[in-house]
N, C-alpha and C positions, 0 to 999 in steps of 0.2 A: 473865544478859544476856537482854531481849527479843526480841522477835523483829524488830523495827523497827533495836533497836539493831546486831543482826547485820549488817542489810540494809545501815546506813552503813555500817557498817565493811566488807562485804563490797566495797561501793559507791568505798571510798575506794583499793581495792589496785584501782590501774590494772596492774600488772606481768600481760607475758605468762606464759599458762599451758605449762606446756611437759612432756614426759614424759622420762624418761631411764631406759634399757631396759638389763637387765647380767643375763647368765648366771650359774646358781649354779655354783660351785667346789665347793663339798662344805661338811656341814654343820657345826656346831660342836657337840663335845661329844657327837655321837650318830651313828651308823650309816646309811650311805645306804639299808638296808633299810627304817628306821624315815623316815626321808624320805618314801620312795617310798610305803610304808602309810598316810601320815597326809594326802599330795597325795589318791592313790586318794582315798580317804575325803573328804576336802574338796570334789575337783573333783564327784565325784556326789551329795553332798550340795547343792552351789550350781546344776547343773544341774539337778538334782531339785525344788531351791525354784523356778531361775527357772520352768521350763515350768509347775509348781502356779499361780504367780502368772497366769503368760499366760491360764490356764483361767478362773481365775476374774474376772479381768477380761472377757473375754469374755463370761460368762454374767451377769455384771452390766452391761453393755454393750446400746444399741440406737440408735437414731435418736431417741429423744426428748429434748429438751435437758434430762428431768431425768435421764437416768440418767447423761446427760452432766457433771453435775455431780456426783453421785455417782459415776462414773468416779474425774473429778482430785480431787475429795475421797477415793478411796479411800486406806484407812489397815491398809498391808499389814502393819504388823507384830501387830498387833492382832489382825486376822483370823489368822494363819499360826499366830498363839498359840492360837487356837481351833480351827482347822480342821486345819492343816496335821498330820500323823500324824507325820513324822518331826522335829517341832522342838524333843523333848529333845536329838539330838544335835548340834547347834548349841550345846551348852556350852563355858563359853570362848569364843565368836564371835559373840556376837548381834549386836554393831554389824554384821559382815560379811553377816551375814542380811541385816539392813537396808536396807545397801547392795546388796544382791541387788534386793532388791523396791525398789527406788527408782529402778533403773535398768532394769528392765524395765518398771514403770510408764511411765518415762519415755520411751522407745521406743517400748510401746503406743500412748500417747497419739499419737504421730506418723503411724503407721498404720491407725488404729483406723477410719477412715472409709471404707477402700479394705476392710479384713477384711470390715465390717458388710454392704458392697453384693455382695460376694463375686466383686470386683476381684483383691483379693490374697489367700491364704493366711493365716490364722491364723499368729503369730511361732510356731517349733521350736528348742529352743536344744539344738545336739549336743555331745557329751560332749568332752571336757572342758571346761565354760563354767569362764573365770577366775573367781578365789576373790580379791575386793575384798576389801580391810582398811582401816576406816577411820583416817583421819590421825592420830587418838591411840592407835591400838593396833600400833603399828609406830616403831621407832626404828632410828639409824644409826650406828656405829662403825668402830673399823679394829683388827684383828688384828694380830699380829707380824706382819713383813714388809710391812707398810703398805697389807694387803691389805684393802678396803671387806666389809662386814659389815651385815648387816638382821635384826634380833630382830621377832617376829610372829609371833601366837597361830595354830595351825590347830584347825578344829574336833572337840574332843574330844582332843587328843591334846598340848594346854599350846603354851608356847612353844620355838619352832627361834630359830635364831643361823646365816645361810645365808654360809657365805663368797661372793662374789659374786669374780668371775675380774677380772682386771688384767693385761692384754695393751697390748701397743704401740700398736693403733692405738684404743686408747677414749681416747682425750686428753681428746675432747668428754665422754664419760658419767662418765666421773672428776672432771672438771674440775665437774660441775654435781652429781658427789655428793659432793663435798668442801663445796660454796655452799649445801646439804641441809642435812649436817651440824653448820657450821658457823652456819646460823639468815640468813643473806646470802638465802636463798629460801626461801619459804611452804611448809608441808610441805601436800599435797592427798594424795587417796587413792591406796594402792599395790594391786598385785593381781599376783598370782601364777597364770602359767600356762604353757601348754606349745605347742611349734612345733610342725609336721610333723614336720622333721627327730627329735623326741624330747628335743631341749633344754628343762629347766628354768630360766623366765627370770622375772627378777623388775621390775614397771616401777611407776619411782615418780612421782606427779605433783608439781608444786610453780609456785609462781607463784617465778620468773626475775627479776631484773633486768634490765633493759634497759644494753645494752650502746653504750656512749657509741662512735663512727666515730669513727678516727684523723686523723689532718690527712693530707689527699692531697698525695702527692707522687712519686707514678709515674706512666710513660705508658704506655698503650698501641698496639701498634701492630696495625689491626684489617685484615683483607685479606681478598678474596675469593682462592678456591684451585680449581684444576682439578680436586680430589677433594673439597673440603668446599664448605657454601656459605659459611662464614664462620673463620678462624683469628684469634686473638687472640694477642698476647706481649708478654708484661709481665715485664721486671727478668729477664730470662734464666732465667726459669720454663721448665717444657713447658708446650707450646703449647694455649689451648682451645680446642678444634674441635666448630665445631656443626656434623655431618652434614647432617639435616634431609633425606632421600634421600627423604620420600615427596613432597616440592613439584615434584621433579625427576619424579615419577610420573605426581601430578597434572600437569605440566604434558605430558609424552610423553602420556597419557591424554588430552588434552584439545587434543592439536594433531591428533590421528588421528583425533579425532571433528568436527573441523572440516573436514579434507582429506574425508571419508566423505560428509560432510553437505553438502560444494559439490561431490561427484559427483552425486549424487544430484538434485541442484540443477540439472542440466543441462538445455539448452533439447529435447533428444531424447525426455525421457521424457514431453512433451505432457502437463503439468499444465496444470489449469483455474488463474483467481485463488485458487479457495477454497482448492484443495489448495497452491499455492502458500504461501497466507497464515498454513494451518496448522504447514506446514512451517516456514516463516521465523521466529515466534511462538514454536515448541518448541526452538528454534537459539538466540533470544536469551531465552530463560527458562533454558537451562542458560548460554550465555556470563555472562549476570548472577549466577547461583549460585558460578559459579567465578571471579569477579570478587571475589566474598565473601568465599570462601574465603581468597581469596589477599589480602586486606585481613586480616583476621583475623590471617592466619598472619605476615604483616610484623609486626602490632602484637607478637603472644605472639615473632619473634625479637630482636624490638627490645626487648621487656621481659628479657631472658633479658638480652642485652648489659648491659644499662641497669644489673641484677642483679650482674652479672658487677664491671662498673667499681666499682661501689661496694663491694663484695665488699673486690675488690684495693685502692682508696682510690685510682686512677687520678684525675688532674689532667690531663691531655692524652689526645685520641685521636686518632690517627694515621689517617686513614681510608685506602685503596686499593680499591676495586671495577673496577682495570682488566684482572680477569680475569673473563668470565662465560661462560666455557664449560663450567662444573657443569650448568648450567639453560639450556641456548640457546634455548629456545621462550618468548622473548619474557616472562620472569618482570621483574616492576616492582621491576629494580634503583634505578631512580631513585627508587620511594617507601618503598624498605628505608633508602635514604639518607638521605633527609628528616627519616622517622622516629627513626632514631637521632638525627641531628644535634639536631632536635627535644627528645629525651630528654634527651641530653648537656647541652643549652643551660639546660634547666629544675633540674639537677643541678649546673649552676657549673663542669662541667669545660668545659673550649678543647677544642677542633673545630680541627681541619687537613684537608680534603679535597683528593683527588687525589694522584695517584701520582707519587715523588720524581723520575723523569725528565721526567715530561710538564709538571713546574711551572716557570713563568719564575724568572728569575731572582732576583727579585723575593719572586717569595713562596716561593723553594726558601732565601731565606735565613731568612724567617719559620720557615720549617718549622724549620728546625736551631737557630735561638735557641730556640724552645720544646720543641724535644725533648730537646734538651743540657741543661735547665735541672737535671733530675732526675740525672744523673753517668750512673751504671752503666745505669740506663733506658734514657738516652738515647741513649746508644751502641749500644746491643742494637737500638733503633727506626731508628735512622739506617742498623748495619747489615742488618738486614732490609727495609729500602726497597730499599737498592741490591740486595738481591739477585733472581736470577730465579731463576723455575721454581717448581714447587710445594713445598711445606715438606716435611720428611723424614717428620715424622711423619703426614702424612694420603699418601703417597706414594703409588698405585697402581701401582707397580713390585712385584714377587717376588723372593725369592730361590731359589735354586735348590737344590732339594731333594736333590740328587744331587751326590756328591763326580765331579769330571771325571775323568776315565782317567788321568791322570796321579798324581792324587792317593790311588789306590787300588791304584796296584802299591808 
């Protein structure tokens, strides 16, 4: 195959690329000694090549646009075979090599204009840099007990067979290595490396299918809370609760330096115009900053919601904002409202706003034919309307840490 012809075919897999990350269980067929010797050896082998590369990209490197060109024409594997001292032991793994020097290349090139002025730092790559395996020298199985399993060459020391661990809550990394192995997703590069904590974990890449949205048919019932700035509850789930405690900061921050700023402002301290004009000037250049802010920050929690509904396949939302005593300093509940309504509206789901007491009659029957529509939803929505007070679970209440007198004789 050409290299034109790669690029369609490259060109025609629209599927997202996605990674799926799984801890080794223990190895197959061979001794976690020998594991652990042949990583050793691996990982200082790949960090050893990256940082060689970074050097000599550098010294081939300047401001002239030809070396610029010989930069991205460099052809690392080439050179490493001539230069490089340690690239007999790279036997068994030369794709991995490869993929070493192609991706520091690639990184390079990203930086290379800030190293040259002596902006940033020359790239350092510290010990353990992961050890790439490219997409043909790495395969997928299942062991007795149906436990997932990864074969892949390490350098110099043949091939491992890595049991990979299978616990309750990887539903998702299970689920997308069964879609691996089964050929349902594009095998891309894996690479093998290590946490802080000391875990050996193994992460595969693969282009994904896109996953087709269910027909909506839940509602949610979205409320302001006296401990959160936003609670959501759908189908008698726990509740999602977006904190968001730095808005209520910025905004205590930002009502103090108003009160401060119209002391100071007072007719006693005998400013002239100029000092006045300075003053007023430096007042609305932060009010407008923080004006910003707080636009910004509506849009990123209205996208979160917005995230949120589609997520769940929500078909109604219930709105209530007639609690805003989270944020009393005057936060733009009314363009948090908008905006989602806004969102909701472009997303096909129904909008109800207002809180189930405060609606006529009128539209409190509206409300109940569209929340009712969903059965168990809308039962859960209708009774969380009527109810008061803040939800249990963002509660700021305590419990008492201490058994009473009575309870301790």
């Amino acid at each position: 195959m050409t290299t034109d012809e790669r690029a369609k075919a490259k060109a025609k897999d629209t599927r997202p690329v996605r990674a799926v990350t799984l801890p080794v269980g223990a190895p197959v067929g061979r001794s976690w000694d020998e594991l652990r010797a042949a990583l050793a050896d691996a990982w200082r082998l790949s960090t050893s090549l990256a940082n060689w590369a970074v050097q000599q990209l550098f010294r081939a490197d300047s401001l002239d646009p030809a070396d610029d060109a010989a930069v991205r024409a460099w052809y690392g594997y080439g050179e490493a075979g001539k230069k490089y001292p340690a690239w007999g032991e790279w036997a068994g793994a030369m794709a991995s090599a490869q993929c070493v020097l192609r991706a520091v290349q690639r990184k390079y090139l990203q930086t290379r204009r800030d190293v040259i002025r002596g902006d940033q730092r020359c790239l350092t790559y510290r010990h353990p840099y992961p050890l790439p395996v490219h997409k043909k020298n790495w395969s997928t199985d299942y062991a007795d007990g149906g436990f997932p399993t990864v074969t892949l060459n390490l350098p110099g020391h043949g091939s491992f067979t890595l049991r990979l661990k299978r616990r309750a809550d990887f539903g998702r990394q299970l689920a997308m290595f069964r879609q691996l192995h089964d050929g349902a997703a594009g095998r891309g590069e894996a690479a093998v490396y290590r946490n802080r904590k000391g875990d050996v974990l193994v992460k595969l890449v693969g282009r994904f299918p896109r996953r087709e949205p269910g027909p909506r048919e839940h509602v949610c019932f979205l409320h302001t809370d006296p401990a959160a700035l936003l609670v959501a509850e759908v189908d008698g789930r726990p509740p999602w609760v977006l904190n968001a405690d730095h808005l209520r900061r910025w905004q205590a921050a930002h009502a103090a330096y108003r009160q401060r700023a119209a002391e100071d402002a007072k007719r006693e301290k005998r400013m002239d115009r100029r000092q006045r004009h300075h003053l007023n000037k430096s007042r609305d250049l932060r009010c407008e900053k923080h004006r910003h802010r707080l636009d910004t920050a509506v849009k990123q929690v209205a996208a979160q919601v917005a995230r949120f509904c589609e997520r769940q396949r929500v078909a109604l939302v219930a709105y209530d904002d007639g609690v805003s005593s989270f944020i009393p300093d005057g936060f733009p509940w009314h363009a948090l409202k908008e905006r989602l309504r806004v969102l909701a509206d472009e997303a096909g789901v129904d909008w109800v706003c207002g809180g189930f007491v405060s609606l006529t009659d009128e539209e409190r029957g509206e409300w109940l034919r569209k929340a009712r529509a969903t059965a168990t939803a809308g039962r859960r929505a209708v009774a969380n309307a009527r109810r008061a007070g803040p939800h249990p679970a963002v509660s700021t209440s305590r419990r008492p840490t201490t058994r009473p007198a009575s309870a301790r004789k």
